[in-house]
Residue, then its C-alpha position, 0 to 999 in steps of 0.5 A: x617470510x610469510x606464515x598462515x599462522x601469523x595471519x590467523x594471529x593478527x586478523x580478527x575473527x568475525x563471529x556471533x557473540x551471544x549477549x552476557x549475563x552482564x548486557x541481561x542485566x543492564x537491559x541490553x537484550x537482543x529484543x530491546x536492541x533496534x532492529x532492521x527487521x522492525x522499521x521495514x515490517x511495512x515495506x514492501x520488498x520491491x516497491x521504490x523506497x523514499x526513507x524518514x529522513x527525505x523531505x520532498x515538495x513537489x510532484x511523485x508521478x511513479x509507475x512502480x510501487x511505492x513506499x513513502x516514510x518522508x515528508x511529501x508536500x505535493x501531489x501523488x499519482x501511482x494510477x496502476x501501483x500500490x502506494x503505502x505511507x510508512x509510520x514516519x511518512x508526513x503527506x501533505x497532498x492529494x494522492x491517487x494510486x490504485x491501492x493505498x496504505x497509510x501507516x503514518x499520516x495524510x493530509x488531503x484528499x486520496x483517491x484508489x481505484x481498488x482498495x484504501x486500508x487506514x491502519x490503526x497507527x494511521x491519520x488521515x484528514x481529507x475525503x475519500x474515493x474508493x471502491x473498498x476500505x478498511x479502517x481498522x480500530x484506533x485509526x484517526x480519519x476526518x472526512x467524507x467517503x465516496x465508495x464507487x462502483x468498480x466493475x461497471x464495465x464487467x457487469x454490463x458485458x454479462x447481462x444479455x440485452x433484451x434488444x438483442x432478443x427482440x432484434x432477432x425475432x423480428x428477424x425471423x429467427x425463433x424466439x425463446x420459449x420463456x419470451x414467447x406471449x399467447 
């Protein structure tokens, strides 16, 4: 016949056990002990994920975000995505997205409309194309850096054209008192 209390007796019990004394004194503590939470500190939490132990030659074409900590040999396009290159990630390839993070290493050129970060862990050989970039201290990069201009288009949309003043007056319409010559 079945009783709950023989099932207690023989099913075990899941709970949180503390480390002991004895796991202190070996060095087995909770901040020596790998965690999950260390190795995925970089990931972005919806970004696609190509784990360490990936090997990929060939082309990435990706319309999501993108976290790489493999190795790549290829290309890398993410025109409108974030790309972030782990501290495992091993690229060998040109890379274009719209903002890049680089935690591991890169080998070739990278292209991002927005925003480049070189993190102090970071390698990176090859020329740049950005708009911004951030090097922080004790990052290893060799090459040449192009800034390029960003809002080329927003900034013409906003200053007046001095024609469209000129056409007006010729027009017959008053012009403004500040364009007016004696």
């Amino acid at each position: 016949m079945w009783s709950r209390r023989k099932e207690e007796e023989y099913s075990p019990k899941q709970s949180y056990n503390p480390p002991s004394p004895a796991d202190a004194k070996e060095g087995n503590t909770m901040s020596n002990m790998p965690s999950r939470m260390e190795s995925e500190s970089y990931r972005p939490s919806s970004a696609a994920s190509i784990g360490k132990s990936v090997m990929i030659k060939g082309q990435i074409i990706s319309r999501e975000d993108l976290y790489l900590d493999g190795e790549l040999e290829g290309t890398v396009e993410l025109n409108e995505h974030r790309l972030t290159i782990g501290p495992n990630g091993r690229v060998q390839a040109n890379v274009k997205a719209r903002e890049i993070v680089i935690i591991g290493t890169i080998h070739g050129n990278v292209e991002a409309s927005e925003k480049l970060e070189i993190r102090k862990e970071a390698k990176l050989i090859g020329d740049i194309r950005t708009a911004r970039i951030v090097i922080e201290d004790g990052a290893y990069f060799k090459g040449s850096i192009d800034i390029i201009k960003q809002d080329v288009g927003k900034q013409e949309k906003q200053q007046p054209r001095p024609q469209a003043n000129a056409a007006a007056a010729a027009s017959g319409g008053s012009a403004p008192v500040a364009e007016m010559k004696r």
